[in-house]
KOLLUMZA-129110 format. One line per field, with one value per residue (C-alpha): residue number from 1; residue in one letter; x, y, z. Coordinates in steps of 0.02 Angstrom, whole numbers. Layout:
REM residues N
n <- (NUM; ...)
res <- (A; ...)
xx <- (X; ...)
yy <- (Y; ...)
zz <- (Z; ...)
This chain:
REM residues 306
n <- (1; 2; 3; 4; 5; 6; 7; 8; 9; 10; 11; 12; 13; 14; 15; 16; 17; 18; 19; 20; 21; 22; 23; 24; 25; 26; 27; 28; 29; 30; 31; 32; 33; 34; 35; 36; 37; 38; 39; 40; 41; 42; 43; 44; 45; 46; 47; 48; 49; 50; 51; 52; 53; 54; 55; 56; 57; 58; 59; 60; 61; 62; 63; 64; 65; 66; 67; 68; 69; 70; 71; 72; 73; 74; 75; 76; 77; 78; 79; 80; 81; 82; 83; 84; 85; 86; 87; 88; 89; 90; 91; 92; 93; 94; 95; 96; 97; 98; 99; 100; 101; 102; 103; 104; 105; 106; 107; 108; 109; 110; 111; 112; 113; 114; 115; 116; 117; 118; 119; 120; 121; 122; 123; 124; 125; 126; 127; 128; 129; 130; 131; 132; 133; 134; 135; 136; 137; 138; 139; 140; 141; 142; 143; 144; 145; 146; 147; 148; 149; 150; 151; 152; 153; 154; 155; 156; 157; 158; 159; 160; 161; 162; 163; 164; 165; 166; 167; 168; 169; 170; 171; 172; 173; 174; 175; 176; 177; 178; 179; 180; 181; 182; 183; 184; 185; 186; 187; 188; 189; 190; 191; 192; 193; 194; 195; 196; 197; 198; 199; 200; 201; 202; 203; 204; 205; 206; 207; 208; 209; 210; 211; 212; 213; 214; 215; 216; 217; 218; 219; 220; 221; 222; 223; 224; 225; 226; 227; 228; 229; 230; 231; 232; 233; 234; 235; 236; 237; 238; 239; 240; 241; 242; 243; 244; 245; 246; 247; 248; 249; 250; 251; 252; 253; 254; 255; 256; 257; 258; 259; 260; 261; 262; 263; 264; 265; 266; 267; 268; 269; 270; 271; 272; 273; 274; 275; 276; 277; 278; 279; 280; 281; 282; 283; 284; 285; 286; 287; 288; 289; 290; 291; 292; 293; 294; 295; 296; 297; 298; 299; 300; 301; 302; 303; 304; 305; 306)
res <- (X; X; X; X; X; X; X; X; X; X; X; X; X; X; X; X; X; X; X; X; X; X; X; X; X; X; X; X; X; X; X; X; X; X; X; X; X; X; X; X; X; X; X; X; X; X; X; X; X; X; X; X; X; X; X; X; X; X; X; X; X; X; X; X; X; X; X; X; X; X; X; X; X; X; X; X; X; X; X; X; X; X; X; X; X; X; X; X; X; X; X; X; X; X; X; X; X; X; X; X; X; X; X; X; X; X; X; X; X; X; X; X; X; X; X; X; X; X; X; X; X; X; X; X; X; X; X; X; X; X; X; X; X; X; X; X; X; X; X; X; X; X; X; X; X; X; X; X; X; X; X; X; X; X; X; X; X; X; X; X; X; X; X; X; X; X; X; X; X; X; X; X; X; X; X; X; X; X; X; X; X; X; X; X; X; X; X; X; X; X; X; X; X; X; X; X; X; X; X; X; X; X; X; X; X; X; X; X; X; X; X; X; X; X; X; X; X; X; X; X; X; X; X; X; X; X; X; X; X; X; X; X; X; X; X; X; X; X; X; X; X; X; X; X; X; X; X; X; X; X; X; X; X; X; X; X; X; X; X; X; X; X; X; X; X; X; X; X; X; X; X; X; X; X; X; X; X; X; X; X; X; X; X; X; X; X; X; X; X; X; X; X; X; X; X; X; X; X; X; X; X; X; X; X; X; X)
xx <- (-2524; -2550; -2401; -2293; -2328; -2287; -2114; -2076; -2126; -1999; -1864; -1886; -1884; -1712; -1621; -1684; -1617; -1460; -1461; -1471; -1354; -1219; -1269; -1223; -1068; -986; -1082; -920; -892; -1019; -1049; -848; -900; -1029; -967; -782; -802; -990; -1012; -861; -860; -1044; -992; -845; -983; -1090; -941; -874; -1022; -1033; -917; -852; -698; -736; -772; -938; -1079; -1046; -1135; -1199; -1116; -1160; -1027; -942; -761; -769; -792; -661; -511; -552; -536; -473; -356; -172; -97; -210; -146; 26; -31; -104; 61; 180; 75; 36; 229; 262; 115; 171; 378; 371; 271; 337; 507; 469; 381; 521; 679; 563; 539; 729; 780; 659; 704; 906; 861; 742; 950; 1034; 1178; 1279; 1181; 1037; 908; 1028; 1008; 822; 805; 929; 819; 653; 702; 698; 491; 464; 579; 473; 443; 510; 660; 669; 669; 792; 910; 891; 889; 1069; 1124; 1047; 1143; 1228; 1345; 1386; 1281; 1365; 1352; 1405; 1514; 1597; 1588; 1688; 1802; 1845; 1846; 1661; 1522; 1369; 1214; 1067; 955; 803; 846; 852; 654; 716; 785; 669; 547; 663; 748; 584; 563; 755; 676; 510; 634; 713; 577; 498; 529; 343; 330; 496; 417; 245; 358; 452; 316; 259; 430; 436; 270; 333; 327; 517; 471; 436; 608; 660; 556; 635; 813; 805; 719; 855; 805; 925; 933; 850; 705; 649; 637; 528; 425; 418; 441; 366; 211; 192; 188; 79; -51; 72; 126; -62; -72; 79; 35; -133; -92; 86; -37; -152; -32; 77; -90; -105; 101; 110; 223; 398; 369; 288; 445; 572; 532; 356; 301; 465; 571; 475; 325; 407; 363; 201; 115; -106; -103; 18; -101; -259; -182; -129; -295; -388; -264; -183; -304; -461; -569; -641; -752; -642; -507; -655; -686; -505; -531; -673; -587; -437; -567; -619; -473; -410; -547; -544; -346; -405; -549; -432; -296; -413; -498; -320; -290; -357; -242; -93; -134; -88; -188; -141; -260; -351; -390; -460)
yy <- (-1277; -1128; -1201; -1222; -1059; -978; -1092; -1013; -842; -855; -919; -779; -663; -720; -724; -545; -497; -600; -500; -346; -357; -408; -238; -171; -245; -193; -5; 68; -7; 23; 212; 224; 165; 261; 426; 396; 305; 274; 475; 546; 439; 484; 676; 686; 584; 739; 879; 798; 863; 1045; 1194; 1193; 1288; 1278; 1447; 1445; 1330; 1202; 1252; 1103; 1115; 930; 839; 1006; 952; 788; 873; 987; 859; 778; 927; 1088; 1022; 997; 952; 806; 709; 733; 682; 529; 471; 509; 398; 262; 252; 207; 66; 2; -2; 32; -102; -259; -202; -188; -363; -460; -357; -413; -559; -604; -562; -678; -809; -791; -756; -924; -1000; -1077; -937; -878; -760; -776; -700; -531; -510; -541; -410; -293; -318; -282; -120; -18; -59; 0; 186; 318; 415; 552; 491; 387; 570; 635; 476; 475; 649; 627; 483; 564; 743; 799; 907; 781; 637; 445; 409; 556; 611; 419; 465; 627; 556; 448; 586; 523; 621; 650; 600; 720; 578; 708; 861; 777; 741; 585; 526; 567; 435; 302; 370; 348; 181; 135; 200; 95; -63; -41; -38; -181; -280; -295; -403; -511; -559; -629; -708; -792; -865; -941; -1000; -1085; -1171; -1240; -1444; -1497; -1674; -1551; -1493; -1681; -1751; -1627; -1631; -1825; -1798; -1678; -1508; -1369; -1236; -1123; -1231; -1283; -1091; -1055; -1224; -1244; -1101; -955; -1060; -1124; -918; -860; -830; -710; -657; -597; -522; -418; -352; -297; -206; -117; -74; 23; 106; 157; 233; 336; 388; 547; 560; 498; 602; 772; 749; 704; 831; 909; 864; 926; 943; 1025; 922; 753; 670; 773; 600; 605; 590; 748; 833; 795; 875; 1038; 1058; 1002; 1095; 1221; 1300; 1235; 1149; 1035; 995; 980; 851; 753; 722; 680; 544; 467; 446; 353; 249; 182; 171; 55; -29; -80; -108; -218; -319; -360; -442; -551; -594; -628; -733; -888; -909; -893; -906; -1104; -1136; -1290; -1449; -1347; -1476; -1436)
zz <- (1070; 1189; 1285; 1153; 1091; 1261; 1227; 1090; 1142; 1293; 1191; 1080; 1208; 1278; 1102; 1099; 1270; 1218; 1046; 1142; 1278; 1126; 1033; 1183; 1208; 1016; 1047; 1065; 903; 807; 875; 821; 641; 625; 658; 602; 463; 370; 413; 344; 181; 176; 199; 69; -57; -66; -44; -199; -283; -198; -213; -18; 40; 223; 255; 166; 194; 27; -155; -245; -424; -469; -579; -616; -509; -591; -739; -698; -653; -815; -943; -842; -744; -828; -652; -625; -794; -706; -554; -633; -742; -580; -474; -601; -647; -433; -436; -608; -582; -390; -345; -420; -396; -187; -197; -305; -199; -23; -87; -151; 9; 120; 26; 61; 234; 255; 217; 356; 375; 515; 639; 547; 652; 665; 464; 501; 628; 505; 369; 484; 569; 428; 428; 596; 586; 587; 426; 474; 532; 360; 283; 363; 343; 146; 138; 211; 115; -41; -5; -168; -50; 114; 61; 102; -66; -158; -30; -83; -271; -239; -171; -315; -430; -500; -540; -418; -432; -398; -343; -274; -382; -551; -601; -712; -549; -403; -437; -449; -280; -190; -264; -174; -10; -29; -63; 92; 220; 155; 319; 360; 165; 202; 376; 266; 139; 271; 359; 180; 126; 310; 246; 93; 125; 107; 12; -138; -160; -100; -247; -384; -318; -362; -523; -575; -534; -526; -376; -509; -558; -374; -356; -501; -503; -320; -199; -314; -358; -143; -104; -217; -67; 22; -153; -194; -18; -40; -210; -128; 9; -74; -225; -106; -2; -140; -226; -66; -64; 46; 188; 126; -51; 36; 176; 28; -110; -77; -271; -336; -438; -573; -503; -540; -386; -381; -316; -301; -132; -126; -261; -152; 12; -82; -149; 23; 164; 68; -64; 47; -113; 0; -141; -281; -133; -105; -277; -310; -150; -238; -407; -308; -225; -394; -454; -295; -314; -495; -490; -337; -439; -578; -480; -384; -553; -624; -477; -514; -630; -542; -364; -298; -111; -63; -64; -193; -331; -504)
């Protein structure tokens, strides 16, 4: 017994040293987590509940900005109805136009990988140079498109100065750099087995049907995965609106993540910014829950069986 307990005692000792020496190895890591990421969210957790405009050591107020947003605050209800009109027409249009387009470039066509690379590029432009391209085409003056119109003896369209058209304008812009969501969707259209569309092309199926029954149900992964991530990062819409309009015109692309850097950076209510950030959070993450509850429903893995 003594030398089995001496055993185990060694080989306890050397998962320990080999426990140690792998905390060692991910320190960088875990130092970089803590300090950049569990610290900060930590920090704007309890300046959400203080009075803090940088200057002054924070007050603690409680509730009293949530409070605020909720029932003294007639820019936040804008805020809110701007940003939930880009997730609820902004993001399905990006995901059906990204995925409409992955699907005629998984086609055999001439030069097909140039029209994939076209369709890519956009993705990888920097913002700012996506600003200043739109903000060209979308010139009422000199723009490619109404310069075209005028031409023609048509009528311009005020695509960023007319508020029932700014939104909508942005939406164009987020449809176009959706390379990064045609490159998932044609990894998962690749993936689709070819004795499926084989099997329903002898039992009658039209071009139409194999799409709906067969490649839109085979992609729902992707599908889910795309809806995910462009539902976050259109939540957090900031540096194509602030470059494009700066909230305007008459506030109608005043998006939240526009709203919480005015109120952060510009008025410096640290407080009343990291409350904002906390309410998006939720909101994220409740948006979030639902779809993945939802998703059993309409989410096909395959070899899943029932």
């Amino acid at each position: 017994m003594t030398a089995a307990a001496a055993a185990l005692a060694n080989r306890q000792r050397r998962e320990w040293a080999l426990t140690f020496k792998g905390i060692l190895f991910v320190s960088p890591w875990l130092l970089g987590f803590i300090f950049f990421t569990i610290y900060p969210v930590g920090a704007s957790l309890y300046y959400s509940l203080t009075r803090y405009d940088v200057l002054r050591p924070p007050l603690f107020v409680g509730l009293e900005n949530y409070t605020l947003l909720f029932t003294h605050d007639p820019m936040f209800s804008i805020v809110v109805k701007n940003t939930l009109y880009m997730v609820i027409v902004g993001v399905p249009t990006t995901l059906v136009v990204a995925f409409l387009l992955a699907s005629l470039l998984n086609n055999d066509v001439v030069a097909r990988p140039v029209f994939r690379t076209i369709f890519y590029i956009p993705s990888i432009v920097p913002a700012v140079a996506t600003a200043m391209v739109w903000l060209w085409i979308y010139n009422t003056q000199w723009g490619m498109i109404n310069s075209t119109l005028a031409s023609l003896g048509l009528r311009i369209i005020p695509f960023l100065s007319d508020p029932a058209l700014a939104k909508p304008s942005l939406i164009i812009i987020a449809c176009w750099a959706q390379g990064g969501s045609i490159v998932i969707f044609l990894a998962a259209l690749q993936d689709v087995p070819r004795t499926l569309y084989e099997a329903a092309y002898v039992d009658g199926a039209n071009s139409v049907r194999r799409f709906w029954h067969i490649t839109i149900p085979m992609c729902t992964p992707s599908i889910l995965f795309v809806l995910i991530t462009e539902l976050i990062g259109t939540f957090q819409s900031f540096t194509l609106p602030w470059l494009l309009t700066e909230g305007g015109p008459n506030n109608a692309t005043e998006l939240y993540g526009l709203y919480l850097y005015r109120n952060a950076f510009r008025f410096f209510k640290m407080g009343y910014a990291s409350a904002l950030a906390w309410i998006l959070f939720l909101v994220i993450v409740v948006f979030t829950l639902l779809i993945f509850r939802s998703s059993a429903r309409w989410v096909y893995y395959g070899g899943q069986v029932d």
